[in-house]
C-alpha atoms as a printed R data frame, in Angstrom:
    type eleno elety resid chain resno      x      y       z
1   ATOM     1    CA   UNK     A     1 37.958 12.027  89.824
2   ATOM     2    CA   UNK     A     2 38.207 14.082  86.704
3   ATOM     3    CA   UNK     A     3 40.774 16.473  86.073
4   ATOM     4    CA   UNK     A     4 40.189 19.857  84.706
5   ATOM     5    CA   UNK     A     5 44.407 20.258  84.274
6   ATOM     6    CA   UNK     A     6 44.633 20.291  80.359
7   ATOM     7    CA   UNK     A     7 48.244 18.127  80.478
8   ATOM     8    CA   UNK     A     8 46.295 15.370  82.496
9   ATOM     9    CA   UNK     A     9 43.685 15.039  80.151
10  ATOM    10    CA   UNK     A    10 45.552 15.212  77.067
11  ATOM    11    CA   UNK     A    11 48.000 12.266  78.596
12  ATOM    12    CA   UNK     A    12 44.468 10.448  79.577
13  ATOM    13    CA   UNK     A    13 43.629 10.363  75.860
14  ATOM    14    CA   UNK     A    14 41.592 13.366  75.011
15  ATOM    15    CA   UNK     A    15 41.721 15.676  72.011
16  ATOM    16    CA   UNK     A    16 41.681 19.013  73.071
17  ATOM    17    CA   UNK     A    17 40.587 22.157  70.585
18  ATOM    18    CA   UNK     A    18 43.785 23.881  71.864
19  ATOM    19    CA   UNK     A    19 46.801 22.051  72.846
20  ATOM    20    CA   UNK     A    20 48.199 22.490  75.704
21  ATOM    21    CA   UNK     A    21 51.908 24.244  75.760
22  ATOM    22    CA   UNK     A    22 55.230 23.746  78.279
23  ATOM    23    CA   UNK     A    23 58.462 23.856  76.901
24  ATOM    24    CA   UNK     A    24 61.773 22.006  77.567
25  ATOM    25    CA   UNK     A    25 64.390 23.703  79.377
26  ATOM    26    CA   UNK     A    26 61.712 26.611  79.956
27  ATOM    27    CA   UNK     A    27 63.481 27.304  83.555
28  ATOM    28    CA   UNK     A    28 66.747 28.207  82.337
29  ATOM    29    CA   UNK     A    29 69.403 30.730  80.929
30  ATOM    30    CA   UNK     A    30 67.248 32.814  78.424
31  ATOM    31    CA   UNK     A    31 65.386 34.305  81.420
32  ATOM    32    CA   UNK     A    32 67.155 36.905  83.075
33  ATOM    33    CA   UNK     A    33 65.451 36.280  86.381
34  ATOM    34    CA   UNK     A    34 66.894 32.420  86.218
35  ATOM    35    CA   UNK     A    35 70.260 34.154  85.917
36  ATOM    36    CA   UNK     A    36 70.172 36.224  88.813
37  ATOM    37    CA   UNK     A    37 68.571 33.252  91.121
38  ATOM    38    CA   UNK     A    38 71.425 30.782  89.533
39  ATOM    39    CA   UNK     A    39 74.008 33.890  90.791
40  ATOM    40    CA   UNK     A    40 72.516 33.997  94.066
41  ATOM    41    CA   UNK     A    41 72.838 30.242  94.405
42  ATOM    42    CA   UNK     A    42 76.668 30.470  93.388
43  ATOM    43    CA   UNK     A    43 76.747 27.399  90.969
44  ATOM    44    CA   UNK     A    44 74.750 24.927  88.664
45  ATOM    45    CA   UNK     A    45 74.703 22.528  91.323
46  ATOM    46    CA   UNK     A    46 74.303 24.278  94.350
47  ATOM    47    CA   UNK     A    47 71.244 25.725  92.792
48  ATOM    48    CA   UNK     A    48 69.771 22.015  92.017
49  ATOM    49    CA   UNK     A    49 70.752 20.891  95.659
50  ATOM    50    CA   UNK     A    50 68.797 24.360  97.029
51  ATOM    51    CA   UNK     A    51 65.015 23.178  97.829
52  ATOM    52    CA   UNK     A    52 63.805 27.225  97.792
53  ATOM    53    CA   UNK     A    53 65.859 28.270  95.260
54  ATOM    54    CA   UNK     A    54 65.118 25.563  92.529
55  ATOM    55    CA   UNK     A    55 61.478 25.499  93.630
56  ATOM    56    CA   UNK     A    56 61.807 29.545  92.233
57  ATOM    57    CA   UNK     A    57 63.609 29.230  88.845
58  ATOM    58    CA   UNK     A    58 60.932 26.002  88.636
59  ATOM    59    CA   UNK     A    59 58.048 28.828  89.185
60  ATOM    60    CA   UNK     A    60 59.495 32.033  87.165
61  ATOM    61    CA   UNK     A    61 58.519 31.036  83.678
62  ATOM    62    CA   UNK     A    62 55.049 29.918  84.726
63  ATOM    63    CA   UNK     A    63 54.665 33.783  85.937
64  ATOM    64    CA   UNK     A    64 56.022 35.081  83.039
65  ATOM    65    CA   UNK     A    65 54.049 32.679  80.711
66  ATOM    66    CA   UNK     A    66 51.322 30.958  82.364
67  ATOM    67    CA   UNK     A    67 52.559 27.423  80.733
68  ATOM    68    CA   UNK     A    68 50.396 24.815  81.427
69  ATOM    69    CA   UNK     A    69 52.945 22.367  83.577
70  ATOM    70    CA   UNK     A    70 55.845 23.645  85.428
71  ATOM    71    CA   UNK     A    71 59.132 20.603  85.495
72  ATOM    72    CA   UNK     A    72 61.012 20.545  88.250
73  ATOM    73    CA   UNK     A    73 64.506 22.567  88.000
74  ATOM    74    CA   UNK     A    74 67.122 19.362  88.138
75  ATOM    75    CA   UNK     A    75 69.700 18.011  86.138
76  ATOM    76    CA   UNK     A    76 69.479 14.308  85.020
77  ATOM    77    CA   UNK     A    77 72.996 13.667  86.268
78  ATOM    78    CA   UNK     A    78 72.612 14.085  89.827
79  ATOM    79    CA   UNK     A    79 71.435 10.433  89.341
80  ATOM    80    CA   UNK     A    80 74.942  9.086  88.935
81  ATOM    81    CA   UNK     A    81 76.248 11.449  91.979
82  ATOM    82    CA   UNK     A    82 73.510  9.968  94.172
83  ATOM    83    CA   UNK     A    83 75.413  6.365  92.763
84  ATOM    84    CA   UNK     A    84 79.063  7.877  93.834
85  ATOM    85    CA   UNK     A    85 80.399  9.537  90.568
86  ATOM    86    CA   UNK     A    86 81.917 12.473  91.263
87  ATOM    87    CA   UNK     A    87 80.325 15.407  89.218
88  ATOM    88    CA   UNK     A    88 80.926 19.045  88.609
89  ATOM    89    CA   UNK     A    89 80.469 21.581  86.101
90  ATOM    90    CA   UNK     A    90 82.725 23.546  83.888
91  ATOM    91    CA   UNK     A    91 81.507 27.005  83.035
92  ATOM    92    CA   UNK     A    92 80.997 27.106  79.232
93  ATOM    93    CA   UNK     A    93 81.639 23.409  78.728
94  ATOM    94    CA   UNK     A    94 78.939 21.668  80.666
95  ATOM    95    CA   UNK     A    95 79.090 18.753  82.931
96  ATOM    96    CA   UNK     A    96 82.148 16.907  83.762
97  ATOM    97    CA   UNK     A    97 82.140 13.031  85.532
98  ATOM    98    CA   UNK     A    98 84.275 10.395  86.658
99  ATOM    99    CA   UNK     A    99 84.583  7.958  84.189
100 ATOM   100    CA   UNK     A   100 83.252  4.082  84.809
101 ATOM   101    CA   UNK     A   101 84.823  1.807  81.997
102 ATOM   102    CA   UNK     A   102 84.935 -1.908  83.787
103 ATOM   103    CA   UNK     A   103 82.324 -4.138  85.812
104 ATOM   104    CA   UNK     A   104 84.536 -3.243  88.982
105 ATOM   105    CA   UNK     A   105 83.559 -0.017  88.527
106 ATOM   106    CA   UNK     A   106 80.331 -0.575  87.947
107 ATOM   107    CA   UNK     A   107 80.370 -2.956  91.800
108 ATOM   108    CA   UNK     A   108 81.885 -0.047  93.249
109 ATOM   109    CA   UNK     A   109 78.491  2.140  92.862
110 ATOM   110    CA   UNK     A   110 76.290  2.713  95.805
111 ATOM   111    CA   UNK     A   111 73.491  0.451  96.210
112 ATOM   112    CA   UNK     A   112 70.499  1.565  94.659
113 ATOM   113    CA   UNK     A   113 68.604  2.865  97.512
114 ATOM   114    CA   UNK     A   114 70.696  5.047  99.185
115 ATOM   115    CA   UNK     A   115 70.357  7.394  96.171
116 ATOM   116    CA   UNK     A   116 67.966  9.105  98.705
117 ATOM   117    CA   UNK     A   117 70.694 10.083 100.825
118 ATOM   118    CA   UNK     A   118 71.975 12.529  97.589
119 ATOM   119    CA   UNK     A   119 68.252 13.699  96.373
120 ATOM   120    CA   UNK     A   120 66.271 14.298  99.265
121 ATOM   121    CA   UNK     A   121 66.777 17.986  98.611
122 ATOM   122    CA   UNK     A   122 64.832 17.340  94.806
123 ATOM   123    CA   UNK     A   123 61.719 15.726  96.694
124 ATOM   124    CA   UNK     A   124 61.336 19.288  99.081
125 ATOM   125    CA   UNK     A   125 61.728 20.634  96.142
126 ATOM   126    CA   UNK     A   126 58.676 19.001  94.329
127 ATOM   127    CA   UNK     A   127 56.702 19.525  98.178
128 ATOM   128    CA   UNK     A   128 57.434 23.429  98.155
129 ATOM   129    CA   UNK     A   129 56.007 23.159  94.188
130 ATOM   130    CA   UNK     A   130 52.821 21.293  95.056
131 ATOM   131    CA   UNK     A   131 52.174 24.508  97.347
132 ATOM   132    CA   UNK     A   132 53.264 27.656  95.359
133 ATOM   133    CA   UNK     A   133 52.009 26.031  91.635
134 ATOM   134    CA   UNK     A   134 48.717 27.427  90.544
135 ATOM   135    CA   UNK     A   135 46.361 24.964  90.847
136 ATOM   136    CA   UNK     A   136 45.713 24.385  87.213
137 ATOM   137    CA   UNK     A   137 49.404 24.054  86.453
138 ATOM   138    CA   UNK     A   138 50.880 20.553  86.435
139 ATOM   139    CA   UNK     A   139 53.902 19.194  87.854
140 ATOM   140    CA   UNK     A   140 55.955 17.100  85.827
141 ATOM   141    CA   UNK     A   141 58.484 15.198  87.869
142 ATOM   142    CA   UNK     A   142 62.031 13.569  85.082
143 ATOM   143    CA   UNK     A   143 65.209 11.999  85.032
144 ATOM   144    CA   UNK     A   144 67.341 10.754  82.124
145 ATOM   145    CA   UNK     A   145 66.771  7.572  80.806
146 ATOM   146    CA   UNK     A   146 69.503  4.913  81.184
147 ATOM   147    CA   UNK     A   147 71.254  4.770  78.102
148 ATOM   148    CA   UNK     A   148 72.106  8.591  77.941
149 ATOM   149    CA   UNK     A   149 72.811  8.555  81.469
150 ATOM   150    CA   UNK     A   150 74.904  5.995  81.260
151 ATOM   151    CA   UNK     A   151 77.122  7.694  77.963
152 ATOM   152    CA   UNK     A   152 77.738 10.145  80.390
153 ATOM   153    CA   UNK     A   153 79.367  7.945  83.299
154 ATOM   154    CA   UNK     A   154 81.449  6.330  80.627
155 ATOM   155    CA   UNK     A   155 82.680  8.981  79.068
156 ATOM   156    CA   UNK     A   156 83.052 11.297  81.884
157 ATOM   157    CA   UNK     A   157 81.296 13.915  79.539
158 ATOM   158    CA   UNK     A   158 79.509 14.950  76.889
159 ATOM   159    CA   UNK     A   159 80.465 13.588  73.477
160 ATOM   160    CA   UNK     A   160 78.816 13.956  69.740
161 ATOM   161    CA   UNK     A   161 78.811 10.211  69.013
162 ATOM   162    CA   UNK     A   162 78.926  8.539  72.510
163 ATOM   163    CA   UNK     A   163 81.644  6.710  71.112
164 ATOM   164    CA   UNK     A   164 82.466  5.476  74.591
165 ATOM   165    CA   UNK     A   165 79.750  4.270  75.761
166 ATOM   166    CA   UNK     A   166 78.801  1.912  72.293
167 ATOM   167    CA   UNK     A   167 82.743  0.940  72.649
168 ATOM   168    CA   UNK     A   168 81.804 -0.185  76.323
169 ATOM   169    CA   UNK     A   169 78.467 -2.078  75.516
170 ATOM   170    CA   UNK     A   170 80.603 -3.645  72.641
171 ATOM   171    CA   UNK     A   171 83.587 -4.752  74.418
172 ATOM   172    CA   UNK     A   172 82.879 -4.932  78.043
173 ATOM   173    CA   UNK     A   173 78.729 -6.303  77.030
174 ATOM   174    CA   UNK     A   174 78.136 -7.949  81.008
175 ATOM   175    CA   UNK     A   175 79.579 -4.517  82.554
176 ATOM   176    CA   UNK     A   176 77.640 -2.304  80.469
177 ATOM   177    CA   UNK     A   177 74.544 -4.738  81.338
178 ATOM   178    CA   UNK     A   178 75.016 -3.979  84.905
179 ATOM   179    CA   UNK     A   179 75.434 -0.171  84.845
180 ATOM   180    CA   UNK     A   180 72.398 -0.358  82.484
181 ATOM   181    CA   UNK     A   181 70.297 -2.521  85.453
182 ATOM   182    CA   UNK     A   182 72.069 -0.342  87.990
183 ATOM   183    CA   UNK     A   183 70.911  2.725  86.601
184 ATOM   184    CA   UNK     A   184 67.265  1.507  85.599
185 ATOM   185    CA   UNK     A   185 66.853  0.414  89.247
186 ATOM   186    CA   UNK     A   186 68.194  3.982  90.787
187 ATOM   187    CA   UNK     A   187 65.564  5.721  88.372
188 ATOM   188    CA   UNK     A   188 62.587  3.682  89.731
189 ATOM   189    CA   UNK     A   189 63.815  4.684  92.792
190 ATOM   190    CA   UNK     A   190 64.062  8.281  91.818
191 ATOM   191    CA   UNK     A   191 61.211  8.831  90.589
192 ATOM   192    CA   UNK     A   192 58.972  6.756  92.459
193 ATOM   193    CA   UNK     A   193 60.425  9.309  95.270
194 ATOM   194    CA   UNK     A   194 59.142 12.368  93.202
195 ATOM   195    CA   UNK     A   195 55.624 11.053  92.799
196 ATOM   196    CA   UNK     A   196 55.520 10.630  96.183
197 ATOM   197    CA   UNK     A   197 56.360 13.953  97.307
198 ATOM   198    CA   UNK     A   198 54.006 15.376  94.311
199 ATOM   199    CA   UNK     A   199 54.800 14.770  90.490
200 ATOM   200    CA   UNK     A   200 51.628 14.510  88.828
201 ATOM   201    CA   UNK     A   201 53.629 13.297  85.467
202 ATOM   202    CA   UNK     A   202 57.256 12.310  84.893
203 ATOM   203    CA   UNK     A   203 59.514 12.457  81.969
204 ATOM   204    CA   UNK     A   204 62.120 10.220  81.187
205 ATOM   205    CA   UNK     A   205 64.218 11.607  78.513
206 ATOM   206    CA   UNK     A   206 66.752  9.852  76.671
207 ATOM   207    CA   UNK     A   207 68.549 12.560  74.717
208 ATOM   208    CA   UNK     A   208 70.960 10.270  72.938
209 ATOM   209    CA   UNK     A   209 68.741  7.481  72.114
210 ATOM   210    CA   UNK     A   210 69.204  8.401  68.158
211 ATOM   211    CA   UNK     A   211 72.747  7.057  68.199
212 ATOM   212    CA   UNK     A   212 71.374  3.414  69.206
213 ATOM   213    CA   UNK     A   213 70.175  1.565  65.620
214 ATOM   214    CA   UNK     A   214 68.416 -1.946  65.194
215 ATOM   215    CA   UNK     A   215 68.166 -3.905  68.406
216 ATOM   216    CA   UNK     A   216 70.103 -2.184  70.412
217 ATOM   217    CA   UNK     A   217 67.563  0.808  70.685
218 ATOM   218    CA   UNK     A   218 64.997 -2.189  71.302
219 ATOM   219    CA   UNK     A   219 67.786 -3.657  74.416
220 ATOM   220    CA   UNK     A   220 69.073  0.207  75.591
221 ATOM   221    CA   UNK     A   221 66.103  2.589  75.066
222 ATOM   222    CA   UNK     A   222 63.243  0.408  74.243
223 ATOM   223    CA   UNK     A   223 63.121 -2.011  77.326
224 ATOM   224    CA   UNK     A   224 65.124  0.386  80.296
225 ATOM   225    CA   UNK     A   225 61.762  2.582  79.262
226 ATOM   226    CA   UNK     A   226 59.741 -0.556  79.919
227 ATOM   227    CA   UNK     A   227 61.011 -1.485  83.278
228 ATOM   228    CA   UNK     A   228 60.587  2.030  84.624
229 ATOM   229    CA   UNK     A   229 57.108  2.729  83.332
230 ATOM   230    CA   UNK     A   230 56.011 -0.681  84.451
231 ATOM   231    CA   UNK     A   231 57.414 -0.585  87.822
232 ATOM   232    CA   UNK     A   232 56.063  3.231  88.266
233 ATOM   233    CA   UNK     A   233 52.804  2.384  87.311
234 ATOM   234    CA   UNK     A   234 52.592 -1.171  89.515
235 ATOM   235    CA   UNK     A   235 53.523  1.311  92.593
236 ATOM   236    CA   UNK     A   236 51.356  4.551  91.779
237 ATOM   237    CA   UNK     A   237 48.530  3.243  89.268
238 ATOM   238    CA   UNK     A   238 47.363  6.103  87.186
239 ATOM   239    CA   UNK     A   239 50.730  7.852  87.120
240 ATOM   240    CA   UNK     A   240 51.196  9.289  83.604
241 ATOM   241    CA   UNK     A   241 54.810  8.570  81.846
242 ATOM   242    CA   UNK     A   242 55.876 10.823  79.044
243 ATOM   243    CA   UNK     A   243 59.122  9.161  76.739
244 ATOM   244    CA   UNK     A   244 61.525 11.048  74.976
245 ATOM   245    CA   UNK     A   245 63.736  8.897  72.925
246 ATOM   246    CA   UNK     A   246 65.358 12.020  70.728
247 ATOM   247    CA   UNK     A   247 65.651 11.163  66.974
248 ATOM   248    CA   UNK     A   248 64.251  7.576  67.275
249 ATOM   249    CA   UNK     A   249 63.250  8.042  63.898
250 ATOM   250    CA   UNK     A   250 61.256  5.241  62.413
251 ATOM   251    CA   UNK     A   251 61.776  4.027  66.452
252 ATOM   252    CA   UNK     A   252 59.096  6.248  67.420
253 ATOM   253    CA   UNK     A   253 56.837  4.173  66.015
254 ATOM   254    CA   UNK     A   254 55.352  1.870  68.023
255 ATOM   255    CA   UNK     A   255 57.291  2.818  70.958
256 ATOM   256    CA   UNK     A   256 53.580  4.032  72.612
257 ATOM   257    CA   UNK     A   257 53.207  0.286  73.233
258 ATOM   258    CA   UNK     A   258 56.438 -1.033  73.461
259 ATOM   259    CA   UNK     A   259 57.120  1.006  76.698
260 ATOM   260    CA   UNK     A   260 53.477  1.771  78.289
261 ATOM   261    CA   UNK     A   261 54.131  5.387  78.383
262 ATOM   262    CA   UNK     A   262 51.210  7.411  77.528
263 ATOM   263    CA   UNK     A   263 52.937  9.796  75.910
264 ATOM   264    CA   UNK     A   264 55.946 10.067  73.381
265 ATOM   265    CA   UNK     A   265 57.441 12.940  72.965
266 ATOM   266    CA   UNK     A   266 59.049 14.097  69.644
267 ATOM   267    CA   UNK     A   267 62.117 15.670  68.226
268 ATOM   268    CA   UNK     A   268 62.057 17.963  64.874
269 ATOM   269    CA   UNK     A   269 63.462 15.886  63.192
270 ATOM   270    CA   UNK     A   270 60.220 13.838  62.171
271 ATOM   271    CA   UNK     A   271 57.274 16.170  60.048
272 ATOM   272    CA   UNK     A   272 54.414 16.439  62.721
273 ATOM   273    CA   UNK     A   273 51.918 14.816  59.548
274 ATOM   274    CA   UNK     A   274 54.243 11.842  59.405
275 ATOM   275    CA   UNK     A   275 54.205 11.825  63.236
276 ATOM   276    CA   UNK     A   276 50.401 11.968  63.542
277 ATOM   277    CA   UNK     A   277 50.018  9.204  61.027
278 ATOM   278    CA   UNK     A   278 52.840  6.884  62.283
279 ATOM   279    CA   UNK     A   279 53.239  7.657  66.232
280 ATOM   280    CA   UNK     A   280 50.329  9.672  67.339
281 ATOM   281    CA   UNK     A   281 47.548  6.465  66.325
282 ATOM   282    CA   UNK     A   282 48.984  5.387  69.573
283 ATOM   283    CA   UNK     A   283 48.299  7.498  71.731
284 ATOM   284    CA   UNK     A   284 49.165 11.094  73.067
285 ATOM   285    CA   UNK     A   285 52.249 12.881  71.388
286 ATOM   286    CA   UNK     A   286 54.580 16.065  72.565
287 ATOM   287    CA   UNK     A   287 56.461 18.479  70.508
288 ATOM   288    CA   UNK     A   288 58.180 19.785  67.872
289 ATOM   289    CA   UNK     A   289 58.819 22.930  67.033
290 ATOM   290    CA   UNK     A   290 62.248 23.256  66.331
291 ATOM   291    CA   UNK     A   291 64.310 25.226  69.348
292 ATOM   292    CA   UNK     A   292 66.138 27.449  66.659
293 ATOM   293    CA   UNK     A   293 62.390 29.383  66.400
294 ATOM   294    CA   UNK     A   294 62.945 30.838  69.669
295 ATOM   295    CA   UNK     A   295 65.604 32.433  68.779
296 ATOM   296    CA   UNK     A   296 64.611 33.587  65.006
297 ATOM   297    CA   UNK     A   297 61.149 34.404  65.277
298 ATOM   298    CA   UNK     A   298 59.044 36.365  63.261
299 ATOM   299    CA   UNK     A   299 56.965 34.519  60.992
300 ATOM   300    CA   UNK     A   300 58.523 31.025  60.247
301 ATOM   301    CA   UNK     A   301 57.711 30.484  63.615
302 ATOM   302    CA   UNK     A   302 54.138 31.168  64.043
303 ATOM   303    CA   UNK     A   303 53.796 29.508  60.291
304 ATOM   304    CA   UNK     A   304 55.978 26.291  61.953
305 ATOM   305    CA   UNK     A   305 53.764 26.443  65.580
306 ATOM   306    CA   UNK     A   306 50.118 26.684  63.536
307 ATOM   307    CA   UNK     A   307 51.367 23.852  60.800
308 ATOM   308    CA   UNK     A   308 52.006 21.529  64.199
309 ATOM   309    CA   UNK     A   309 48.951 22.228  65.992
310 ATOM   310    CA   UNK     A   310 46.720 21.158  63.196
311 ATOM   311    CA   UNK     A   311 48.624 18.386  62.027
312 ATOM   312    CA   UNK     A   312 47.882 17.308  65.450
313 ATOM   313    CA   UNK     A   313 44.543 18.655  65.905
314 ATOM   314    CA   UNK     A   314 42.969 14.846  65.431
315 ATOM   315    CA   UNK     A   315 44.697 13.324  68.273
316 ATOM   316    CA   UNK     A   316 46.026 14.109  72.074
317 ATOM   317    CA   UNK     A   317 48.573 16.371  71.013
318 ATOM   318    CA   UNK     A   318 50.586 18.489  73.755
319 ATOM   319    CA   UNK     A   319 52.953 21.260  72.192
320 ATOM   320    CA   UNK     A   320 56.272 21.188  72.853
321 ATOM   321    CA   UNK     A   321 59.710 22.094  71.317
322 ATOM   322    CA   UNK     A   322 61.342 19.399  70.095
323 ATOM   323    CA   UNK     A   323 64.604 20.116  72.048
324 ATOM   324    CA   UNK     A   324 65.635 22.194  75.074
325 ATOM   325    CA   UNK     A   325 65.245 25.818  74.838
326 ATOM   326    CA   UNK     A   326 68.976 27.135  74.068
327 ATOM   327    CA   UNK     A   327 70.315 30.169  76.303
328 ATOM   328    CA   UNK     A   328 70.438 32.699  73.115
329 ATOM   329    CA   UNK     A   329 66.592 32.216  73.054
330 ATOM   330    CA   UNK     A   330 64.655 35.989  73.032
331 ATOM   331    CA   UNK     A   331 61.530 35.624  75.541
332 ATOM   332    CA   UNK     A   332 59.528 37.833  73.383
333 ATOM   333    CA   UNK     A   333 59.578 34.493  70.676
334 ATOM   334    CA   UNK     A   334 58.419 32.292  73.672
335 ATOM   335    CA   UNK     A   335 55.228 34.695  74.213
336 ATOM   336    CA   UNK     A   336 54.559 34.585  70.499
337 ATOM   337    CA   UNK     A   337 55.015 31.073  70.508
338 ATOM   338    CA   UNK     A   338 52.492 30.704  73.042
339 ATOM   339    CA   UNK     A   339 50.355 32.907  71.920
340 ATOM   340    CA   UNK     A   340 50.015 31.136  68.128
341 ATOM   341    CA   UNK     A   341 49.414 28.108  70.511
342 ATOM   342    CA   UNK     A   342 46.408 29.675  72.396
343 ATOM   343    CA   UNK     A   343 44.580 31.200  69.593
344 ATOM   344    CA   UNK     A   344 44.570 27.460  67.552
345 ATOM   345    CA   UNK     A   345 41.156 25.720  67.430
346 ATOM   346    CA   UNK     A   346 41.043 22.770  65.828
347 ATOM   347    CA   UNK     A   347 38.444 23.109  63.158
């Protein structure tokens, strides 16, 4: 059957006159109806774990803006809870994890399928979205891809150069290995559980995939990408698979048919006319306005937002940040942003 939802069709191939526009992060911090939900749900992860409550911070920016895709209001590392790390969050510092550094720590996991036991509450989540989203909006399921999930179990944090985790796939090579297959296997699972309660697309995004050079961004971000794709597609045929592989660089190229996703989406980093000519020959592309617009404004940004949309205008092109929307954003930028978007038509 054809779709009329403009996210389907640009990750089926087409080009569109007018791209169409979500935005990472969009259910977050910058809104100040987000913050009053998050305070009524007490904490970051109490919020996640809350079905009704995560289902509305997923829905408040698409009745503010009217994006066209709404992504589910999760955090990639309840992944390694649902495995048995301990995880909790430090107000103003982020996320904080036990650390995994040896293969007996890596045995000591949970098998992979009773990661269901943890996220149950994400999938009623997704059901309560399939009902309240507008019926043109699309729902784009995610998790974290393995690599940058797994910089976080080793280092029990956050760190700048995920020195931990290449000291671990250096030193310890068959542990790493296995908490690399462990987590590859618990995404399938994951996400093969958020199609089935209603994801139309999912994301996998691999935030730190920049720091992995040579062939090991082909072994860590390259082929985990692979495995999940392939697997998600063998059990729901059709499902689309956006990848983010953040500052891949000259990676991004190629990566369209490396992986099987049908989309890849792109940092700032890369020029959008380099992009179309290198990445987006391949197949539908996502991004990249740089996140620091929607806090600036004025008219770098619409300049910025019109110079992507045409430099993507030949090709399926949805528009995108090329990063997370940061909590200092102003929502007035986002509505100009969007805006720019919907008044482009490709000559």
């Amino acid at each position: 059957m054809m779709t009329t939802k403009t996210i389907l069709r640009a990750l089926a191939g087409e080009t569109l006159p007018t791209p169409p526009i979500w935005m990472m992060r969009q259910a977050g911090r910058y809104l100040p109806e987000y913050k009053a939900t998050r305070a009524q749900a007490g904490d970051f992860l109490s919020l996640c774990y809350n079905p009704d409550l995560a289902a509305e911070v997923t829905l408040q920016p698409i009745r503010r803006y009217g994006f066209d895709a709404a992504i589910l209001f999760a955090d990639i590392l309840l992944v390694p809870q649902a495995l048995g790390a301990d995880l909790w969050f430090v107000t103003g510092e982020g996320p904080r994890l036990s650390t995994l550094t040896d293969k007996a720590g890596v045995a000591a996991l949970k098998p992979v399928d009773a990661v269901h036991d943890t996220l149950n509450p994400v999938y009623e989540t997704i059901r309560i979205l399939r009902r309240e989203l507008p019926a043109e909006t699309t729902l784009i399921g995610f998790a974290g891809a393995p690599w940058t999930v797994a910089t976080y179990m080793i280092a029990g944090r956050g760190t700048p150069d995920q020195a931990p985790a290449h000291a671990m796939r250096e030193g310890a090579p068959a542990a790493f290995d296995a908490l690399i297959d462990r987590i590859t296997l618990a995404t399938i699972e994951y996400l093969s559980a958020q199609i089935d309660a209603g994801a139309e697309v999912v994301k996998i995004f691999d935030s730190w995939a920049g720091s992995l050079k040579g062939a090991a961004f082909d072994r860590y971000a390259t082929e985990p990408a692979r495995r999940i794709t392939e697997a998600l597609k063998a059990r729901h045929p059709g499902i689309p698979v956006i990848a983010f592989p953040r500052e891949a660089g000259d990676k991004y190229i190629g990566f369209h048919a490396a992986t099987g996703a049908d989309c890849v989406a792109l940092d700032n980093s890369v020029a959008p006319e380099w992009a179309a000519e290198k990445v987006q020959v391949d197949g539908c592309v996502q991004g990249n306005l740089a996140s620091r617009h929607m806090v600036t404004g004025g008219q770098a940004l619409v300049d910025d937002t019109l110079r992507i949309c045409q430099a993507f205008s030949n090709g399926p092109h949805i528009f995108n940040l090329g990063h997370g929307i940061t909590p200092d954003a102003d929502p007035e930028n986002v509505a100009l942003m969007i805006d720019t978007v919907r008044n482009f038509k490709r000559a």
